[in-house]
N, C-alpha and C positions, 0 to 999 in steps of 0.2 A: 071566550077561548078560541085560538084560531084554529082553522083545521090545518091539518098536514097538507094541503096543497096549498092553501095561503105562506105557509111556513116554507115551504121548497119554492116559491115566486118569490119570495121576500129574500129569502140566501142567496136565488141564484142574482136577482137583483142587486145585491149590495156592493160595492164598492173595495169594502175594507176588505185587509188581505187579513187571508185565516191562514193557523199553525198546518194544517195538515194539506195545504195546497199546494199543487205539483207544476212547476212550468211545464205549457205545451211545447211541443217539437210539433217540427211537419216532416213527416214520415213519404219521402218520395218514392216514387216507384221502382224495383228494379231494372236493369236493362238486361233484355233478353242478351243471347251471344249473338243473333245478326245485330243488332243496337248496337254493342259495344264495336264493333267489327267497323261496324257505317260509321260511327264516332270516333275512334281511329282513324277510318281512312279521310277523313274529313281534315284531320289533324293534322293528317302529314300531309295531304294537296294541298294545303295553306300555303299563301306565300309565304307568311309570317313563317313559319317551319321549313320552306326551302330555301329564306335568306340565312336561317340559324345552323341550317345543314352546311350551306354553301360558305359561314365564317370558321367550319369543324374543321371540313376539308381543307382549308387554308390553314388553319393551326395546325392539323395533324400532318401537314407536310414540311412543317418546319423541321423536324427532326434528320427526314430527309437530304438535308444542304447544310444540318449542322454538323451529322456524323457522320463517316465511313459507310459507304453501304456496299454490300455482295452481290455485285452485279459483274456484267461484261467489260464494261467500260472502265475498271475500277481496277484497281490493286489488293488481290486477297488477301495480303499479308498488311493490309492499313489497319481491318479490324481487327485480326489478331491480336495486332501492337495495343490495338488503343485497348482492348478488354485485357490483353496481361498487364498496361499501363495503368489501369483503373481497375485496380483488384475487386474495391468494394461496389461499386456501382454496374462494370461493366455486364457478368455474370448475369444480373438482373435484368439491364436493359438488352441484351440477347436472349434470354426468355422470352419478353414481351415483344420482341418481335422489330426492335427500335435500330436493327444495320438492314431489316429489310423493310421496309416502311410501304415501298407500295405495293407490297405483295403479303402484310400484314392482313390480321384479319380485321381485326377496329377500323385501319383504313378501307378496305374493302366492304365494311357494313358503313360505312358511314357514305361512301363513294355510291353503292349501290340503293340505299334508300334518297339519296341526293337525284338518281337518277329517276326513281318511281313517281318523288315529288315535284319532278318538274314534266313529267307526263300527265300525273295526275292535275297538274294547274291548265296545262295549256289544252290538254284537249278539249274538256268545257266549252276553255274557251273558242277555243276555234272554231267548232261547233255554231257558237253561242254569235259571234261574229259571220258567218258562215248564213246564218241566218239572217242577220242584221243588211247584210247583202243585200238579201232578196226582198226589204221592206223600203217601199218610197219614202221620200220624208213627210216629215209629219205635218201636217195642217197647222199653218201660221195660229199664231195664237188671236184672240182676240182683243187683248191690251200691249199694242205692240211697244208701250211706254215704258212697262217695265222690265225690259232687257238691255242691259249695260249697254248698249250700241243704237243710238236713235236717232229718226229725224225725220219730222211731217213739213210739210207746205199744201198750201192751195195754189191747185192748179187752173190757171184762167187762159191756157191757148186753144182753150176750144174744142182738145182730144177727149175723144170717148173712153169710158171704163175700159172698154176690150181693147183700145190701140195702146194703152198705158200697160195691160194688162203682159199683149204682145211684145211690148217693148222692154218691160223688166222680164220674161220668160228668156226671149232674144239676149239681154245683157249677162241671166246668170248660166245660161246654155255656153255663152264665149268664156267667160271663166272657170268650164269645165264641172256646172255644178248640176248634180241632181235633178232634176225639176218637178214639181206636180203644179195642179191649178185649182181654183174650187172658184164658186160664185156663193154669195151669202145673198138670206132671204130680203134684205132690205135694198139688192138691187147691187149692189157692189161686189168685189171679186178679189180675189188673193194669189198669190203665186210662192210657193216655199221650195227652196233649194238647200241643197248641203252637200257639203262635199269633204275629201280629208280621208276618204274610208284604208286610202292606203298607211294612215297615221299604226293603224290599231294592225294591220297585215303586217306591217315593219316590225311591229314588237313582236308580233307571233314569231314571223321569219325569225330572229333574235332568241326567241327562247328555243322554239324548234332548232336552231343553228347551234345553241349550246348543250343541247342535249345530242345534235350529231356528233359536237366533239368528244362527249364522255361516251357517246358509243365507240366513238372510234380511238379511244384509251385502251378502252376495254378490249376492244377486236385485238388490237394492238400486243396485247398482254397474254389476253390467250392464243391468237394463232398466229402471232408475228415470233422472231428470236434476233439475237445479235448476240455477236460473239467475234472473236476476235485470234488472230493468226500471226504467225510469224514467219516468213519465207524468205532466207538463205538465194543471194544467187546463185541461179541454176538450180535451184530444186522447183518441182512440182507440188504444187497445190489441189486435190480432189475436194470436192465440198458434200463431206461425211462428216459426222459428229466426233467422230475418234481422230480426226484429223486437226480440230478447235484447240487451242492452249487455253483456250476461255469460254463460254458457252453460258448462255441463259435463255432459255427456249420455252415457249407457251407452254401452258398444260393440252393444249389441242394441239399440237405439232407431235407431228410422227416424224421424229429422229429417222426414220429408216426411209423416209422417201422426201428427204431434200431435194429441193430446187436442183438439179444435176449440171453440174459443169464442171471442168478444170483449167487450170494455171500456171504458169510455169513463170518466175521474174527472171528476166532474161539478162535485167543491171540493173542498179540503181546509184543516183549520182544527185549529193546534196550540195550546195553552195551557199558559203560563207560570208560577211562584211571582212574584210581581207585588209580596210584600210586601219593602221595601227592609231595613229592619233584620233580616230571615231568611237562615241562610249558606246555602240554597237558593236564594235570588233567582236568577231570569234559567233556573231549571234545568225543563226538562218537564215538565208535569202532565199532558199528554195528547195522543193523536192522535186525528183520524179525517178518515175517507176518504170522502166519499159517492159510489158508482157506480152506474152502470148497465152490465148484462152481460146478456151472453144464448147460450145456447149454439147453435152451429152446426147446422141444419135445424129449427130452430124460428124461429120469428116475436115468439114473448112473449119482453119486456124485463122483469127484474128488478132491483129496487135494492135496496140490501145499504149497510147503515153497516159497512165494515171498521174495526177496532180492534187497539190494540197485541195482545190476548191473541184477535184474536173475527175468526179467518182465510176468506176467501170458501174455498167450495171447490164446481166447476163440474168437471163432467166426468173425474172422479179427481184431478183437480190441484187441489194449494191455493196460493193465492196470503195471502202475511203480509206483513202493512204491516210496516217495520222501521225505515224514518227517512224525512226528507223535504229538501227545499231551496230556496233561492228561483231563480228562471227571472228571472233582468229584461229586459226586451224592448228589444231594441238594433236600431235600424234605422240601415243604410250604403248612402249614397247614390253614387253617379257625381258626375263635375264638373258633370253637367247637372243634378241634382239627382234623376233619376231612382230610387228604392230598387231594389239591388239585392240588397238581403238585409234581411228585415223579420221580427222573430219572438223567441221568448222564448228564451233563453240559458241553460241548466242550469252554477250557479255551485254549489260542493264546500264545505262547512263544513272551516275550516283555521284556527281561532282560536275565540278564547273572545267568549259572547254570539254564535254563529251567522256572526263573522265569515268571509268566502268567497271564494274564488279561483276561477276560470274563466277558458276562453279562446275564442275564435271565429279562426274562418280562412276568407276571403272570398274563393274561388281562380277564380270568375268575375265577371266585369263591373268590374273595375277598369283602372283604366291608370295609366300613372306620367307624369312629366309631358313623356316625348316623344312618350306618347298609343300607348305599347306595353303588351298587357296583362300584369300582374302580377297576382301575389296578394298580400292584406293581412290582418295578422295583429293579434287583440289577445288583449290578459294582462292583469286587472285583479283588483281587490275589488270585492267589495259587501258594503256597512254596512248592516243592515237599521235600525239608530238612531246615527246616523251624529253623535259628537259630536267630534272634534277629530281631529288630530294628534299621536301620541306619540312623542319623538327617538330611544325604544328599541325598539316593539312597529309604530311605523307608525301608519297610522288602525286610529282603536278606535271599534266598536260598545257601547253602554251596554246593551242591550238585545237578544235573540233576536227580538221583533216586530218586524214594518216599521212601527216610527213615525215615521221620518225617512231613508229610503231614500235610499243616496247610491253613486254607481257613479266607482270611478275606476281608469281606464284606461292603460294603454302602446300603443304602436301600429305596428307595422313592417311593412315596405312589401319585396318583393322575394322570393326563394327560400324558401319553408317547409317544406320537405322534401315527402317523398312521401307519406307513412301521418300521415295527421291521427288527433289524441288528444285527449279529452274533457280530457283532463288538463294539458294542456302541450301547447306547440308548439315545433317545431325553429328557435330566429332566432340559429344564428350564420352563415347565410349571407346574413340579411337588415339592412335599414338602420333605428333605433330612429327614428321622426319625433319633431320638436320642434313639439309643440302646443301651447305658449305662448311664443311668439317673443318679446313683449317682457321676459317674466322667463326666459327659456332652461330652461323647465322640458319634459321630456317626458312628464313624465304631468299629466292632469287631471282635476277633479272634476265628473261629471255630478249634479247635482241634480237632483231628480224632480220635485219642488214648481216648480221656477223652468224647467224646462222647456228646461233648457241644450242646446246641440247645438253640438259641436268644430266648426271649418272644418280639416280637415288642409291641409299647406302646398302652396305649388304648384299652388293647384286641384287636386286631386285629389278630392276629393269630402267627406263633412262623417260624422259619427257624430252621435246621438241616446237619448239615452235617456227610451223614450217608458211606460215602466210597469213594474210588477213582477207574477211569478204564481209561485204554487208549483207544487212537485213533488212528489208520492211517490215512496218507492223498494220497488216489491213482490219478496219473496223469493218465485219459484215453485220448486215443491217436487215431485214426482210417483213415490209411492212405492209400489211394488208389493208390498212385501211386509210392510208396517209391521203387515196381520193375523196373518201368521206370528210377528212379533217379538212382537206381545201377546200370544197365544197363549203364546209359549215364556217371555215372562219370566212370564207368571200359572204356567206348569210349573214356572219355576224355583224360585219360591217356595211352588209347593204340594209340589214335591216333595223341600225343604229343611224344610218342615215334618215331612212323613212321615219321611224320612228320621231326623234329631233327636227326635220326638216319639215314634216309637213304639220297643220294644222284642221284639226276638225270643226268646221265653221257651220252655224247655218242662217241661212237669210234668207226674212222675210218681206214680202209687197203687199202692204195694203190699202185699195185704189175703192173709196166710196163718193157716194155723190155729197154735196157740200151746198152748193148753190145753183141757181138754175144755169149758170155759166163756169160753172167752174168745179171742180173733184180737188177730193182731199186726197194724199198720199201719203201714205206710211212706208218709212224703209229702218228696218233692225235686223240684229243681228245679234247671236247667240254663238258663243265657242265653249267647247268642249272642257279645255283649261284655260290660263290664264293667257293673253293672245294680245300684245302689243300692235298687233296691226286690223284689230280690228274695225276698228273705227274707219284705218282707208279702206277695207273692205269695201262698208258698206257705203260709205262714201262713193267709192265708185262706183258702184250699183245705181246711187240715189243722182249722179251726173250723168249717167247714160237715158235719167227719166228726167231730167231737168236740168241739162247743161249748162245754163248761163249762171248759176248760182244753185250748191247744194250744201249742207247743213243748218240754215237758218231754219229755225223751228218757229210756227205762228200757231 
């Protein structure tokens, strides 16, 4: 009978699988929170995780140039349209954040770890090369045969190890390369160079140069702004935030202590292709701006011609002409004839040849005709060359100049909502007037030349239109970091050069004795990457140690 230890050797020994046997696991360790932490950040300084970041950031700015976004540069009312145009989707993509894209927060987490992981790659390395610096090259090998670049001979002119040795030291010193020297115990001597070191400098420069650009996004974002203005000949410009039509300003910008200066456009005068049979007729050949500026705590006025490409710039801010428009001067009197509203009217190019829509909203000194005050509202065009009527297009302008300036109006009387818009006004709580009672028409044509002025119905008071002026529209711009972005993109590209251009090579000489008259010579070479010239390298290494004939191998 066996004993129970015989019995427990012999089960654990067997082979066959038993009913009540359990598969092993391997039960690994847990990681503390520094572990998991290191292991993270391990994950996101990978390059592999900052080319995945950097394909995010390129998708997640698609949206950006596909829709409508609320910016300075933009038109408020584009997104409006397109979310009341898209009832079901739009509501949604406004939530998430999809008309402000770069100022979302998914893009800014995804921009911002985009920027940790390309710090966290290059510093290492930098570091890591940094050090590679300060290390000679390395001691030729001893089998200089197997390195993709070779070529021995015996030498029979009679030179000593040390003049050969001197002579390929002398060759790779002219080619700019590293140099050390050693002698081996069997009487012979080496000589190892490398050079290239600015290959591996150019990529750093490259990645350091793309993370000064995403710094200087960011500077850009938080303490830069731009916004946008519109200046009326002969009006004055101060640069204060309540004085903007348009504004987008960092979250680090103190609205209260702007860049200080002012402005005043003194004229402006555009020109047109003039020749009829050109398919450019009526299209811009030019702007400009003539001002006067001067910056805040100084007394001296300066004048400045702005231009489409030729931007003022005053106290770190620049201001860029971008378009313009016409102002027509609309005065609205009382029943007493009194003006209550007298002055140049900022009309929006919305057709072709500079056709233009505007509107005015006159919310004091009216009354309706039981002599209770109301506000009054108009919505019109202005024709800067004002030839007809068309049954499909409406009145057509022939021309972008005001050569026949013709203003025609709608006019309603009563409720125009709360928040007045350069753009449009609210009249469906108000009443359309009929300004030509005997043809029942409610719109009418002011003509500039004949000097027309409406009588609205009921005595309520009359419209005029008494001139035209134009507008500029200046883009201001205020960019703090735009020397950093120069900076980094002249890095990007100097150190895409280095990068590309140069090659990390190294080569080696080795000079033993052979015969009582003659040395053996070894010349190879070793590149970093793949390297099509290395072979003339070291070819020309192995000519400067044996000129008459180099490559033949004995």
């Amino acid at each position: 009978m066996a004993s129970p230890t015989e019995e427990m050797d012999a089960e654990s020994l067997s082979t066959a699988p038993r009913e009540d046997s359990r598969e092993s696991s391997v039960t690994l360790p847990r990681l503390s929170t520094f572990e998991t932490l290191r292991w993270a950040w391990r994950q996101l300084t990978s390059m592999r995780v900052a080319l995945i970041l950097l394909f995010l950031l390129s998708l997640a700015a698609i949206p950006g140039s596909l829709l409508p976004q609320r910016s300075a540069n933009t038109d408020a009312t584009k997104v409006t349209d397109w979310i009341a145009s898209h009832k079901a989707i739009g509501p949604m993509l406004d939530r998430l954040q999809f008309f402000t894209v770069y100022k979302s927060a998914w893009f800014s987490a995804i921009y911002l770890l985009l920027f940790i992981s390309l710090i966290g790659c290059i510093v290492p390395r930098s570091w890591q090369h940094f050090k590679t610096l300060r290390k000679p090259p390395p001691a030729a090998p001893r089998n200089l045969a197997r390195l993709p670049a070779h070529f021995r001979w015996h030498d029979t002119s009679g030179a000593s190890i040390e003049t050969k040795l001197d002579t390929a030291e002398a060759a790779l010193k002219k080619k700019r390369f590293r140099v050390v020297r050693g002698t081996d115990a069997d009487g012979g001597g080496w000589v190892s160079g490398e050079k290239g070191y600015l290959r591996e400098i150019g990529n750093l420069v490259f990645h350091l140069s793309l993370v000064g650009i995403l710094a200087g996004f960011a500077i850009k974002g938080y303490y830069g702004y731009q916004g946008k203005v519109l200046v009326t000949e002969g009006e004055n410009f101060t640069n204060i935030a309540l004085k903007y039509d348009d504004q987008d300003f960092g979250g680090g910008v103190d609205t209260d202590k702007l860049p200080p200066f002012s402005l005043k456009l003194n004229s402006f005068q555009a020109r047109y292709e003039t020749a009829k049979d050109s398919q450019d007729f009526g299209q811009p050949r030019g702007f400009t701006a003539d001002v006067t500026y001067s910056a805040a705590g100084s007394d001296q006025k300066k004048h400045k011609t702005i231009k489409l490409n030729d931007p003022l710039s005053v106290n770190g801010v620049n201001l860029y002409l971008v378009s313009h428009g016409y102002a027509p001067i609309i005065t609205v009197r009382d029943k007493s004839g009194t003006p209550v509203r007298s002055g140049p009217v900022k009309f929006f190019e919305a057709g072709a040849m500079f056709k233009s829509s505007g509107t005015l909203r006159v919310a004091d000194g009216i009354k309706d005709k039981d002599g209770n005050p109301t506000q009054l509202g108009i919505q019109g065009w202005f024709l800067p060359t004002f030839v007809g009527m068309s049954p499909t297009e409406g009145p057509v302008s022939a021309f972008p100049a005001a050569a026949n300036p013709e203003l025609i109006i709608n006019v309603y009387l009563g409720d125009l909502g709360e928040i007045p818009s350069v753009y449009k006004i609210d009249t469906s709580k108000a009443q359309q007037l009929v300004l030509d009672p005997q043809n029942g028409r409610k719109a009418v044509a002011l003509d500039l030349e004949q000097g027309k002025t409406v009588q609205l119905p009921d005595g309520i008071g009359s419209i005029s239109f008494d001139g035209v002026m134009q507008y500029a529209q200046f883009d201001i711009n205020h960019d703090p970091s735009k020397k950093l972005v120069f900076g980094s993109a002249v890095g990007i590209v100097g150190g895409l050069i280095l990068s590309l251009g140069i090659r990390r090579r190294r080569v080696f000489v080795r000079v033993k004795p052979a015969t009582r008259n003659a040395v053996r010579v070894e010349v190879a070479g070793l590149a970093r990457a793949e390297d099509a010239r290395l072979r003339d390298e070291v070819r020309g290494v192995g000519r400067s140690l044996r000129p008459a004939k180099v490559g033949v191998r004995k």
